[in-house]
Backbone as ProteinMPNN parsed JSONL, in Angstrom:
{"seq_chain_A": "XXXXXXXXXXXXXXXXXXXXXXXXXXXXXXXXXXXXXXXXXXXXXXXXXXXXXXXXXXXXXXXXXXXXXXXXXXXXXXXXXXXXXXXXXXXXXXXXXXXXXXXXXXXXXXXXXXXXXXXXXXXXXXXXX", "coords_chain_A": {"N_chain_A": [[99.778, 99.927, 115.666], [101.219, 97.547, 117.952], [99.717, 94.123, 118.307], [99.62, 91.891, 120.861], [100.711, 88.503, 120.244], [101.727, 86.16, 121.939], [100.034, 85.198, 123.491], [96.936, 82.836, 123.992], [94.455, 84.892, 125.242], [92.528, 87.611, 124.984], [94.282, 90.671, 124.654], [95.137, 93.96, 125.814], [94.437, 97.248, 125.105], [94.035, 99.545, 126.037], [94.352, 100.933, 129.841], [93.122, 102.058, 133.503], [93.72, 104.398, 135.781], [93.745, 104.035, 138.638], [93.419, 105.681, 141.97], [94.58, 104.311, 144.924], [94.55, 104.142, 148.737], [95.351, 101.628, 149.478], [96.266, 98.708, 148.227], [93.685, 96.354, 146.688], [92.571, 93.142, 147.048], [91.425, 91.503, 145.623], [91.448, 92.042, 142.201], [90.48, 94.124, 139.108], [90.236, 93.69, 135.724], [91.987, 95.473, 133.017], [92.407, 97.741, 134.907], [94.601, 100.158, 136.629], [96.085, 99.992, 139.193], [97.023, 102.538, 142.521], [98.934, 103.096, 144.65], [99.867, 105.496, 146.634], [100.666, 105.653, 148.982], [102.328, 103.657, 149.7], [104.056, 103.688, 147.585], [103.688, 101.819, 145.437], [102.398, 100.526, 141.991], [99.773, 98.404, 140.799], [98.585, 95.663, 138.93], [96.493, 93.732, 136.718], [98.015, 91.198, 134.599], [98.443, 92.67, 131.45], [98.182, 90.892, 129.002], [95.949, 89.504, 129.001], [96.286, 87.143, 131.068], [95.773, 87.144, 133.39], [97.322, 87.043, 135.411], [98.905, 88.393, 138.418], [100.593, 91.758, 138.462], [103.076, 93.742, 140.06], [104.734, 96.358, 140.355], [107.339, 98.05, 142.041], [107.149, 101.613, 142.961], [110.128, 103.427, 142.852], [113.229, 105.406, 142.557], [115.313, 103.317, 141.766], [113.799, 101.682, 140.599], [110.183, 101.22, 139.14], [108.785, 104.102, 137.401], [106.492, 106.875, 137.904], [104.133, 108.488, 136.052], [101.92, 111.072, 136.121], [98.883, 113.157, 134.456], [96.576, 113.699, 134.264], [96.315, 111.405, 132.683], [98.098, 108.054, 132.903], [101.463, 107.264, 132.902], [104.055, 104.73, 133.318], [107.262, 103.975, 133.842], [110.045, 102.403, 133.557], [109.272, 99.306, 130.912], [106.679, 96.663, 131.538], [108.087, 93.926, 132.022], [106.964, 91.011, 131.551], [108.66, 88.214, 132.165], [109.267, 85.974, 133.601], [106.664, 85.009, 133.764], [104.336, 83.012, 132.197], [103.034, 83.944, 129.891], [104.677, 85.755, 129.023], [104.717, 88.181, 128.322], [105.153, 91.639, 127.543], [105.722, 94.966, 127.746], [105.064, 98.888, 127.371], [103.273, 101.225, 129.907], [101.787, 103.96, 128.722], [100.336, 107.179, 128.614], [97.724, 106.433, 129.807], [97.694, 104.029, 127.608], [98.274, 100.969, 126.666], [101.597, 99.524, 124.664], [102.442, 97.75, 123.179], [105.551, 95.294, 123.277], [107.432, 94.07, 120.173], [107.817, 90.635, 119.839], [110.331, 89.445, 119.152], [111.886, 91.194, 121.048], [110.875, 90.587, 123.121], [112.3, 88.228, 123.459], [114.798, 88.575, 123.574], [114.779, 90.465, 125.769], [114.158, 88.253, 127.879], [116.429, 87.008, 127.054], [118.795, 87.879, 127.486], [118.206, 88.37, 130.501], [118.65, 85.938, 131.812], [120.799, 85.314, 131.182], [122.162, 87.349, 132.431], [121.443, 86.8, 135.369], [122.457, 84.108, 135.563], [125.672, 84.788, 135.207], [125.54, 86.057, 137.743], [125.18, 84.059, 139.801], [127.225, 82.321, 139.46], [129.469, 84.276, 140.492], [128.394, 84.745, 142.69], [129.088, 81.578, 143.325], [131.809, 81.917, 143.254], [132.809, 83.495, 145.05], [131.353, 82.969, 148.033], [131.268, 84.411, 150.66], [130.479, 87.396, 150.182], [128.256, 89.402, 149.941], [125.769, 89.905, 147.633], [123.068, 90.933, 146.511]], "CA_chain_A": [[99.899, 99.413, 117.021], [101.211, 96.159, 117.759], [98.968, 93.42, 119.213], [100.291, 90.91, 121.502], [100.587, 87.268, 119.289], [102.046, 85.095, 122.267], [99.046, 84.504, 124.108], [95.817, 83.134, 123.449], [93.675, 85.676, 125.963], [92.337, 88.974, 124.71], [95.424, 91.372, 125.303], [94.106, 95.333, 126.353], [94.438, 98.308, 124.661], [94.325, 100.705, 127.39], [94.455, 100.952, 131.122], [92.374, 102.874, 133.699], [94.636, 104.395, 136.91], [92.632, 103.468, 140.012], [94.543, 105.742, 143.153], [93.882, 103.887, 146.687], [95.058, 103.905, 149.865], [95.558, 100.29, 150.195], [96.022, 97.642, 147.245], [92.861, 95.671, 146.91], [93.226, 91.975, 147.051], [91.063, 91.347, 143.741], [91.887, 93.313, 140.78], [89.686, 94.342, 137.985], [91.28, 94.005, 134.638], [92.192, 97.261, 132.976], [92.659, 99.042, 135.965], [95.971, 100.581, 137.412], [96.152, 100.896, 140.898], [97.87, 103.032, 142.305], [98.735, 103.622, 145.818], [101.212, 106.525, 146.262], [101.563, 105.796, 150.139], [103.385, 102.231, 149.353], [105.162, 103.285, 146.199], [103.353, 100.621, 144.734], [101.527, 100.184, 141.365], [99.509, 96.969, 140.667], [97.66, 95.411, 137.788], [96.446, 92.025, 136.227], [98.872, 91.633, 133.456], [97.561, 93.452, 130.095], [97.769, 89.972, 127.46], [94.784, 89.108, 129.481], [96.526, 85.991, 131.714], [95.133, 86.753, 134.511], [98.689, 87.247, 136.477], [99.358, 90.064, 138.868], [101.764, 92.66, 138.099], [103.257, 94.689, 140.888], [105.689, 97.296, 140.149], [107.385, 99.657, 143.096], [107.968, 103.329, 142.413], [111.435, 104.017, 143.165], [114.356, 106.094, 141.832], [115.93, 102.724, 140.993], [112.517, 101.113, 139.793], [109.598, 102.376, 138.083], [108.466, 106.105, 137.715], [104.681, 106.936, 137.317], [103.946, 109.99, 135.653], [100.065, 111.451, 135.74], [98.843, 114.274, 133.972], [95.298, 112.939, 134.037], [96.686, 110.366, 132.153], [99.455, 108.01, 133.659], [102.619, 106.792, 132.423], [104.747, 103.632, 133.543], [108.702, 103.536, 132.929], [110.43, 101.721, 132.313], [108.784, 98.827, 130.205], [106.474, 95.881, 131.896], [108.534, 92.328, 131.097], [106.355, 89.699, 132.291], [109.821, 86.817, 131.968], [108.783, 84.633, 134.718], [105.465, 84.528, 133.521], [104.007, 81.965, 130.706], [102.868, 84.618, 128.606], [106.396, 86.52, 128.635], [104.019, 90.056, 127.445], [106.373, 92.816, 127.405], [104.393, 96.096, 127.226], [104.966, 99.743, 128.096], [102.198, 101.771, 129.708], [102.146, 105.334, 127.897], [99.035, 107.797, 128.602], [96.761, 104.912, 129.404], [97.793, 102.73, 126.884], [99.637, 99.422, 126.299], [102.154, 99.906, 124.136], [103.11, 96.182, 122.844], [106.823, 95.251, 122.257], [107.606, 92.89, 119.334], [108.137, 88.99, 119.99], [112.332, 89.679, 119.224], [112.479, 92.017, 121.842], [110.656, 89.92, 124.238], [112.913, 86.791, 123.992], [116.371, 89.534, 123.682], [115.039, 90.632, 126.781], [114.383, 87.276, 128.208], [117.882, 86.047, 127.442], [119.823, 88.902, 128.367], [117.855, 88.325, 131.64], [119.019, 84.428, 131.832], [122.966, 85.47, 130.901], [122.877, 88.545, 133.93], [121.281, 85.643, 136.004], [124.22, 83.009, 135.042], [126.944, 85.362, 135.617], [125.905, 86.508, 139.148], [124.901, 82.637, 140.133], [128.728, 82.075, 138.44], [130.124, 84.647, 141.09], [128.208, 83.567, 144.27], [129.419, 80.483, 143.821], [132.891, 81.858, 143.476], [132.947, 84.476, 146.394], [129.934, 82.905, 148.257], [131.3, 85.574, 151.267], [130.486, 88.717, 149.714], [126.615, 89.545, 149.919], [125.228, 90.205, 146.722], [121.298, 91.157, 145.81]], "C_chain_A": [[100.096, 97.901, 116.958], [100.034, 95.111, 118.65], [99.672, 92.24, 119.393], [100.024, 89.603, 120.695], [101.221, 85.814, 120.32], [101.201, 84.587, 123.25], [97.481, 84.197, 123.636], [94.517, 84.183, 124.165], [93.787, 86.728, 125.103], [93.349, 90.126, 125.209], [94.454, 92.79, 124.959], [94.738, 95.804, 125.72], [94.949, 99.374, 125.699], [93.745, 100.493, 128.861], [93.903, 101.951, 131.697], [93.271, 103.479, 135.16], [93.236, 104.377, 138.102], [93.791, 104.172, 141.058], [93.693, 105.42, 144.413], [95.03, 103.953, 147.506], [96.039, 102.55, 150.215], [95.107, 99.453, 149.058], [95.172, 96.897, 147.84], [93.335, 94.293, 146.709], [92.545, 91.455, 145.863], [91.123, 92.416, 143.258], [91.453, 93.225, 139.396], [90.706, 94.386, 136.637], [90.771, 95.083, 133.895], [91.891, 98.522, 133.709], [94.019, 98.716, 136.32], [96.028, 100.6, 138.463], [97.264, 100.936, 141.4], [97.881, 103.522, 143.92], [100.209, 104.041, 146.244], [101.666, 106.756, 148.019], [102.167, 104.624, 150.524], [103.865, 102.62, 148.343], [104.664, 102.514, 145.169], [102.63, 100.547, 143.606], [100.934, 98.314, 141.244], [98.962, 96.886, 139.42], [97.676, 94.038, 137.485], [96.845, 92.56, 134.71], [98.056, 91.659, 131.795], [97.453, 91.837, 128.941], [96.745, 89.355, 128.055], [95.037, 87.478, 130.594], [95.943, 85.822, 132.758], [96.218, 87.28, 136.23], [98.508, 88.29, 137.33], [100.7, 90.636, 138.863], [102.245, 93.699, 139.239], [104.487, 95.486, 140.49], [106.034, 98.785, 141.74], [108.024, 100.294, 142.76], [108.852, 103.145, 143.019], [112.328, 104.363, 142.906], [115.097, 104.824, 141.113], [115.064, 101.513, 140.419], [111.773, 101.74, 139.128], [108.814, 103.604, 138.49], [107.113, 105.641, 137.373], [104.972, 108.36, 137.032], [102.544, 110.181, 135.797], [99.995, 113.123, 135.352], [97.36, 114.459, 133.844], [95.283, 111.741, 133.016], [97.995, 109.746, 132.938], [100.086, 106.937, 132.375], [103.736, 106.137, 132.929], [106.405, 103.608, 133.372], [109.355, 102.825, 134.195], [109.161, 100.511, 131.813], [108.122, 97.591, 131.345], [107.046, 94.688, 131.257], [107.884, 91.221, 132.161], [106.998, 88.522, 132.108], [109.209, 86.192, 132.391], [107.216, 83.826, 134.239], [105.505, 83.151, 132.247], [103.628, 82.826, 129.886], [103.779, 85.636, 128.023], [105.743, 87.761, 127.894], [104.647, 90.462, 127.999], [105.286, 94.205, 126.745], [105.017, 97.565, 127.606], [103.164, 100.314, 128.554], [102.329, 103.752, 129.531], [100.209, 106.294, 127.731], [98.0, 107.048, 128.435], [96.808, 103.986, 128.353], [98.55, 101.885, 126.625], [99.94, 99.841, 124.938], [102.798, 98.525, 123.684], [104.281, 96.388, 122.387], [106.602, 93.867, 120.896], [108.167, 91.294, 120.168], [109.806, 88.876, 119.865], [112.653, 90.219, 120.323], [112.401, 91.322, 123.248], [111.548, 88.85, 124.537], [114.315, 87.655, 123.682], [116.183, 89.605, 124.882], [114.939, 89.611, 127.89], [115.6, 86.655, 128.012], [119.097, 86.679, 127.823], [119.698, 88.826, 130.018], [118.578, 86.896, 132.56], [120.398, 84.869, 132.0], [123.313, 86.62, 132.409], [122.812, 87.291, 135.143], [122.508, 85.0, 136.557], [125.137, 83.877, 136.209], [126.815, 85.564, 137.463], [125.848, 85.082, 140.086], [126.803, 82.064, 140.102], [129.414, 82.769, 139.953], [130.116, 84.523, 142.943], [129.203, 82.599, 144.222], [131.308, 80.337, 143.937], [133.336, 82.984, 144.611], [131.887, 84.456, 147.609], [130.519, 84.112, 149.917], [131.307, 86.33, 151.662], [128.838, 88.303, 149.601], [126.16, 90.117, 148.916], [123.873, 90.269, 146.43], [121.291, 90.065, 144.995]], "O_chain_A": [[99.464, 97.129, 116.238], [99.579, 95.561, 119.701], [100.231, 91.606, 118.499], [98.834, 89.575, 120.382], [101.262, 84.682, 119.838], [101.547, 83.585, 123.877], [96.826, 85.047, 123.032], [93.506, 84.204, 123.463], [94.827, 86.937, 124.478], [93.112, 90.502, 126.357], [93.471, 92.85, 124.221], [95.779, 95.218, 125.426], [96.066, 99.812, 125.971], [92.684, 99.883, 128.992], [93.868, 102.971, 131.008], [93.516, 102.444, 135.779], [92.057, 104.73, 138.08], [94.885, 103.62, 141.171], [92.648, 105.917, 144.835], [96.203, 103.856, 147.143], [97.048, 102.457, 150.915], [93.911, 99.351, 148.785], [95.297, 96.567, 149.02], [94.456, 94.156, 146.218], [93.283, 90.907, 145.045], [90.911, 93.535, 143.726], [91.929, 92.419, 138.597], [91.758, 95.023, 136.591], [89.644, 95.576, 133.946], [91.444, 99.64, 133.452], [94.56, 97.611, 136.363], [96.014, 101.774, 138.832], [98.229, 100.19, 141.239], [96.977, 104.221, 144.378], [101.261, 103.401, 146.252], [102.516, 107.543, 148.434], [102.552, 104.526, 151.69], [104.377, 101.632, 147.818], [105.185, 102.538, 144.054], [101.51, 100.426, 144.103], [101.575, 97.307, 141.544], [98.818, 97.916, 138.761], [98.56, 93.252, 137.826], [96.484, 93.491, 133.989], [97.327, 90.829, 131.253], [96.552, 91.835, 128.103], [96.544, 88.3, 127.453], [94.054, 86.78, 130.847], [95.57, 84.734, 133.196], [95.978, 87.627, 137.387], [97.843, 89.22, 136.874], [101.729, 90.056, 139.208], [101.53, 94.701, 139.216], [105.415, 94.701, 140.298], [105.43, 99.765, 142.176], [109.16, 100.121, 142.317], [108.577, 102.555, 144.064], [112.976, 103.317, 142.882], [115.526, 105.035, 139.979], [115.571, 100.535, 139.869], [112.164, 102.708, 138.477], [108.366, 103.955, 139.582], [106.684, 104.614, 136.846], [105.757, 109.145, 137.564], [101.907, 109.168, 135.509], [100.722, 114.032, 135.752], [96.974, 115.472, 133.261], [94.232, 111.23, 132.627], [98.817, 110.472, 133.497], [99.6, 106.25, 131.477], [104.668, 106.927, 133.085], [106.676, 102.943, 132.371], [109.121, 102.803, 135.403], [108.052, 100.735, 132.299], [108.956, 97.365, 132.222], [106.668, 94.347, 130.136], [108.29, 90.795, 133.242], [106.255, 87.57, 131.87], [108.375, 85.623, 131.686], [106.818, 82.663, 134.316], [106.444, 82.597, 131.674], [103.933, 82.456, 128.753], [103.714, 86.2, 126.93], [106.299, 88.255, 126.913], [104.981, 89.948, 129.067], [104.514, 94.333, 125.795], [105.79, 97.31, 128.53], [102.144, 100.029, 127.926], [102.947, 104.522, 130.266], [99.27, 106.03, 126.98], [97.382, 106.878, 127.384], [95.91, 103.151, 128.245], [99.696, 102.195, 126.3], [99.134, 100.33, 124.147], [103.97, 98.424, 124.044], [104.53, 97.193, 121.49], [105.742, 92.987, 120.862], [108.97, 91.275, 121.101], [110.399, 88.113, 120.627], [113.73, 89.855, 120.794], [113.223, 91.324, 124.165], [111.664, 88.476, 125.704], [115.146, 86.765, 123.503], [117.031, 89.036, 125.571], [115.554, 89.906, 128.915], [115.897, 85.738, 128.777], [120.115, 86.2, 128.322], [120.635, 89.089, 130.772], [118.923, 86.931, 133.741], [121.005, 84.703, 133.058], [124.306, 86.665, 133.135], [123.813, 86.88, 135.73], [123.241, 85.216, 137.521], [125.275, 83.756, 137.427], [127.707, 85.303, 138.27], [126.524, 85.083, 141.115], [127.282, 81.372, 141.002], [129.923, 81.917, 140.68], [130.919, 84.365, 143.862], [130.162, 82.683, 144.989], [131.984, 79.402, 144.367], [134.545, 83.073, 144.822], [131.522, 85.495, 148.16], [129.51, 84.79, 150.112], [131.706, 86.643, 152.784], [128.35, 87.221, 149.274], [126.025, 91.302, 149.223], [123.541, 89.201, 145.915], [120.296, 89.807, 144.316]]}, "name": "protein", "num_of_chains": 1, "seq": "XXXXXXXXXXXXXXXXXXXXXXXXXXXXXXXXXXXXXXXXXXXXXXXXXXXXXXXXXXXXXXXXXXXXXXXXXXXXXXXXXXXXXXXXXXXXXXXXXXXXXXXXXXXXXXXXXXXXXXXXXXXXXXXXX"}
């Protein structure tokens, strides 16, 4: 198993799914929550930063699976953040990517960026996401 190496905080192991009604406004670390009448998962991000993580279910975001265990897809990329952890979550557990993958997927993220910044500014017009 890999363990996270780009932050100095205690990074988690495994995750606990918490299902509510209504995201709480503090959030226990290593808990999931999970509230399936917003779509919404939450969490304070697994390398221990402190951040919050929101993810919404949706056919063209992420899936939850539960089985009494839950399962996350696609992959958490915390870019924006300062601790740039990149994780899946897989039957309660963090699933660390490598440090290559994290700054591939950080600069692939930068270059999609670019390009659509690039085409605004050449069709500003046309309404683009």
């Amino acid at each position: 198993m890999l363990v996270w190496e780009n932050y100095s905080h205690s990074p988690m192991n495994n995750i606990v799914p918490e299902f509510v009604e209504f995201l709480p406004t503090t959030l226990e670390e290593g808990k999931l929550y999970i509230s399936m009448k917003y779509c919404t998962a939450v969490h304070l991000c697994a390398c221990g930063c402190g951040k919050r993580v929101v993810t919404p279910l949706q056919p063209s975001g992420w899936s939850l699976s539960f089985d009494g265990l839950v399962t996350l897809r696609p992959s958490i990329g915390n870019f924006e953040y300062p601790c740039m952890s990149h994780y899946f979550i897989t039957n309660n557990e963090i699933q660390w990517l490598p440090k290559e993958i994290v700054m591939k997927g950080n600069k692939k993220k930068k270059t999609k960026k670019r390009k659509k910044l690039k085409f605004k500014r050449k069709f500003p017009f046309l309404s683009i996401g």
